[in-house]
N, C-alpha and C positions, 0 to 999 in steps of 0.2 A: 676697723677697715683701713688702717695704715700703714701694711705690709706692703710696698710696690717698689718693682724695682725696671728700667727699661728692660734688663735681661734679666729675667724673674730666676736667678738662680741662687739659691743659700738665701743668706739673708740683704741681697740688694733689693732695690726700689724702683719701681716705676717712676722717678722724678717728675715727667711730663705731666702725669694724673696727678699727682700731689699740686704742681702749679695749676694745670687744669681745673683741676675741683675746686683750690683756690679763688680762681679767676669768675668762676660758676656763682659761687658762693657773694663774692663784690659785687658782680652785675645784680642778683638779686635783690642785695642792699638798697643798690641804686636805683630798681623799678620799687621797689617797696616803699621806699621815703617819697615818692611819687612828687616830686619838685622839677618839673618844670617850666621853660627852656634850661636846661643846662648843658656843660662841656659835656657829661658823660651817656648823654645820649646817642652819640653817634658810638658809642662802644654797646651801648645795651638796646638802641633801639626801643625803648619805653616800656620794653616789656612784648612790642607789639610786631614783632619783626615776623616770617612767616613761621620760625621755629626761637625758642626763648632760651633762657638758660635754666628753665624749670627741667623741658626735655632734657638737657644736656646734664646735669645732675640726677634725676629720675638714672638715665642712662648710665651715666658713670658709678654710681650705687651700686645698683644690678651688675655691672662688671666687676667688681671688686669681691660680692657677696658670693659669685659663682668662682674667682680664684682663690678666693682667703680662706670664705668656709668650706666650697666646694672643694677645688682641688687640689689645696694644699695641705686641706684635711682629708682627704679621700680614705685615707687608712684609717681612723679614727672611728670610734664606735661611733654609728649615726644617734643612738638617742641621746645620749649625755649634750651633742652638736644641736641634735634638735629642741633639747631642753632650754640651751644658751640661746639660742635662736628668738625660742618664745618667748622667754622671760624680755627677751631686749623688745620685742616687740610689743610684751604689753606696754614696760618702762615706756615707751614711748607714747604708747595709747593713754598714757596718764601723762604726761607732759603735754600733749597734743589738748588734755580736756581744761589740766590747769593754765597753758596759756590761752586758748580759747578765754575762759570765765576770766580770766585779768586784763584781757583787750577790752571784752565786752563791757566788764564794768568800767574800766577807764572809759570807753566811747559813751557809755550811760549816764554815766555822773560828773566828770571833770568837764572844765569846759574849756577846749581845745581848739586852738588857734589856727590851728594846718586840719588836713584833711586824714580822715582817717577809712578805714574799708566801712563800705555801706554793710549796714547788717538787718536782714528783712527779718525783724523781731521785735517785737513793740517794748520800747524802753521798759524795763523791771518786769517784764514778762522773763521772772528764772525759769517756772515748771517746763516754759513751752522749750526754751532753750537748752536747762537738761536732754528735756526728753528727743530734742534732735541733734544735739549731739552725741548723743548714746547711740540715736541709730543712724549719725554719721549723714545726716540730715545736712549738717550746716557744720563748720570750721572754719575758722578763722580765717582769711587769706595769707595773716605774714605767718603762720606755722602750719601753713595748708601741708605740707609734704609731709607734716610729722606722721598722720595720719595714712597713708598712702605707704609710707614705709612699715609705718608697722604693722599693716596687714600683710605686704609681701615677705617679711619678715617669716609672718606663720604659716606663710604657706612655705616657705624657702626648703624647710626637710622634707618635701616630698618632693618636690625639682630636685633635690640634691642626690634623692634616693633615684630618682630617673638618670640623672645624669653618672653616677655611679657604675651604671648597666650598659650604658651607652643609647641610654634613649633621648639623644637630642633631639631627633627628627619628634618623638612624641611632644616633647617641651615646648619646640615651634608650632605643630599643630594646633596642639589645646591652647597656649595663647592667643594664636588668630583666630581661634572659636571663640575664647572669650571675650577678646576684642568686640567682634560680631556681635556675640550677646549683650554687651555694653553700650553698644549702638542702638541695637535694637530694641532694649529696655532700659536706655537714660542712666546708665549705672557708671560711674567718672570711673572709681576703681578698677574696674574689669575691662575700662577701654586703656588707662594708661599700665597696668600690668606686663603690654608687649613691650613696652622703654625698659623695663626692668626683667623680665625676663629671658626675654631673646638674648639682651645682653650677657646675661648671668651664666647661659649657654655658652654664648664666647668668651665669657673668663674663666669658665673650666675646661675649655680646649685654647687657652690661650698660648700656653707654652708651646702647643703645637702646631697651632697658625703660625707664630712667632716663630719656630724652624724653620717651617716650610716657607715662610718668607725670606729667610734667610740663605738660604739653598736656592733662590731664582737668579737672574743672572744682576750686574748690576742696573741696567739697563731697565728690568721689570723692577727692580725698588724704586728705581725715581718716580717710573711713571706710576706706580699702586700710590707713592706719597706726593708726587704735585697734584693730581686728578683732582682729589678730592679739595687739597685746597684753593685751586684754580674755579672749582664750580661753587665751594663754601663760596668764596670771595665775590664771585659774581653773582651771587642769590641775595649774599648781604645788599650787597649794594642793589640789589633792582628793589629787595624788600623795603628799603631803606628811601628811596626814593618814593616810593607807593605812599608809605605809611606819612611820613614826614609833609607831606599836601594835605594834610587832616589834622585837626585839635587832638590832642591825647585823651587816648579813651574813645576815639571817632571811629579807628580804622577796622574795617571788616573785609577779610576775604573770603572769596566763593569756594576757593582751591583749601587754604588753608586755614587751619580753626584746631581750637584745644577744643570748644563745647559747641559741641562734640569732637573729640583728638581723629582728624581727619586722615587717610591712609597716605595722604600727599604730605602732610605736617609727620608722622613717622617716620615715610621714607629719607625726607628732606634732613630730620634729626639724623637718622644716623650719618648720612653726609656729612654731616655739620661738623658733627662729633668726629670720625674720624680725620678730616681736615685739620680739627682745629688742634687735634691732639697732634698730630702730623706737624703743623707750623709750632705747635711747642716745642715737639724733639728739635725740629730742626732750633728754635731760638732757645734752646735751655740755654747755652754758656751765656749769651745776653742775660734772662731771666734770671740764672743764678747771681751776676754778678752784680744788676739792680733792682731784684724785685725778690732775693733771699728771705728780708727780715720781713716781707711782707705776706707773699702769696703761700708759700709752706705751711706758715701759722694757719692761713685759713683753711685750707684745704688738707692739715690732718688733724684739725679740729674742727670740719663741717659740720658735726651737729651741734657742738656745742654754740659754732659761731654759728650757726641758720635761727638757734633759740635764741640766744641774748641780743643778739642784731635789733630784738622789740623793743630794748631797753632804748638804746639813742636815739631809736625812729618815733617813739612816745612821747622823749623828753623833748626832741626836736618839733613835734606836733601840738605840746603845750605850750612853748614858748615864744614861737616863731610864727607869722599868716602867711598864706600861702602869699607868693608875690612871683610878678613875670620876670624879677629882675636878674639875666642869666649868669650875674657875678655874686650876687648871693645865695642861688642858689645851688649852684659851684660848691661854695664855700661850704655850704651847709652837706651837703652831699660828703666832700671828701670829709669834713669834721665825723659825720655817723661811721662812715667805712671806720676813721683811726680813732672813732670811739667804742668798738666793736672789738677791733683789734687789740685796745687795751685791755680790755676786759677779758680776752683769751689769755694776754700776759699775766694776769693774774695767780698767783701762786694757790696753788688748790682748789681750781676754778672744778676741774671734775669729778672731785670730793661728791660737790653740789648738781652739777648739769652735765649730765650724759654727753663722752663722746664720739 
């Protein structure tokens, strides 16, 4: 999923997404290593803002898988497409179970200095833990998305086969159905599917939004591109002010919530998302000129950097106790981000880890 280009023609790239996913990918770092006060809270919000950068990666996934496999394979036999599809999704559903059981035992048996995700399982209870992660029971939190993708994964070649036809109005439907259904029976999967689907929708008529936006006058591109970042920015900031009068891990609202992924936390995500994708076009030439050796790496190799990212945040968790001190915790912060980063440098890294 690292064909993008701003004008999706031949073989250029969407840059913006490449920084974007990028930037997704850091921020989650940063709420995963869960150290604070730090500097980089007021870029990530603790996790706790009214929309994450969970949404915002869910979302940007799903736009990719409906222009790469969707419609830039449109001509393509669908089952050989669907074949690659599955196979990557189970690949993942086994990634998802192996770092599952290597968190778990590390939070089991090692004895860990910082703070690691609560896991309601009673220490060396394996059978019980097998058996709910098979049925999707219980995941890990720092590889929570593995799972999540690779169910949409398998379902992706019958959205693909709908969108083929030109059934996107069906695609929108049955997700808000499922959504519903998800609500209605406690199902995580079937309520975040519309961040990934709806999406997936617009990146196989993306080329064709992308015309039609281009043919308005210039007048309607400013306003379709400041909009959205003038209400991102002012949602940040009121979210941000809410949150930040509460201890981390305190803040709850009525409006907005993952658990259950509320229709105001939705809508607000796609705002988000197009805003912030919006304020990268507009900042690419900054972006390229000092955040190159940085955010690329991350963001066209987000799976691989979403899996090994457990690596510094474990090593940083055995060695380190949590402390309020907000210059070490700085430190320790950006240390994981450009321990993470090495690790993508790595020569033959996806030999080994999917990316």
């Amino acid at each position: 999923m690292h064909q993008h280009g701003h004008t999706p023609k031949g073989g250029s790239r969407i840059f913006a997404l490449d920084y974007l996913r990028g930037f997704f990918i850091i921020v989650i770092i940063i709420d995963h290593l869960w150290r604070w006060p730090n500097i980089f809270q007021f870029v990530s919000g603790r996790g706790e803002m009214w929309v994450s950068a969970a949404e915002g990666f869910v979302i940007i996934s799903g736009l990719l898988v409906g222009y790469v496999h969707g419609y830039k394979k449109r001509s393509a036999p669908l089952l050989p497409l669907a074949a690659h599809l599955i196979r990557r999704g189970i690949m993942l559903y086994a990634w998802m179970i192996l770092t599952t059981v290597l968190l778990v035992a590390v939070t089991w048996y090692l004895h860990l200095k910082g703070n690691m995700s609560y896991i309601p399982i009673a220490a060396g209870d394996w059978p019980t833990l097998i058996r709910s992660m098979l049925r999707l029971d219980y995941v890990h939190s720092l590889t929570h998305f593995l799972y999540l993708y690779a169910m949409y994964l398998v379902i992706s070649p019958a959205v693909i086969w709908l969108l083929r036809r030109g059934q996107w109005l069906t695609v929108v439907a049955v997700s808000c159905i499922m959504w519903w259904l998800g609500l209605s029976y406690d199902v995580e999967w079937l309520q975040w599917q519309i961040l990934f689907f709806v999406p997936a929708s617009c990146g196989y008529y993306f080329e064709q939004l992308l015309g039609w936006f281009r043919r308005t006058s210039r007048d309607t591109q400013r306003v379709i591109r400041l909009v959205p970042i003038a209400v991102t920015a002012a949602t940040v900031i009121m979210s941000q002010y809410q949150l930040f009068k509460v201890e981390p891990g305190q803040y709850e609202d009525m409006l907005f919530g993952r658990e259950p992924l509320t229709i105001f936390t939705i809508l607000l995500a796609g705002v988000w998302f197009a805003g912030m994708l919006s304020l990268f076009q507009y900042a690419l030439p900054i972006l390229k000129r000092y955040g190159a050796w940085l955010l690329p790496v991350f963001g066209s190799h987000s799976l691989t950097a979403y899996i090994v990212h457990i690596v510094p945040i474990v090593v940083c968790q055995l060695l380190f106790a949590s402390t309020d001190n907000i210059f070490f915790n700085s430190t320790l912060t950006a240390l994981c981000i450009l321990a993470t980063w090495g690790i993508l440098k790595i020569p033959g890294i996806n030999r080994v880890v999917p990316r």
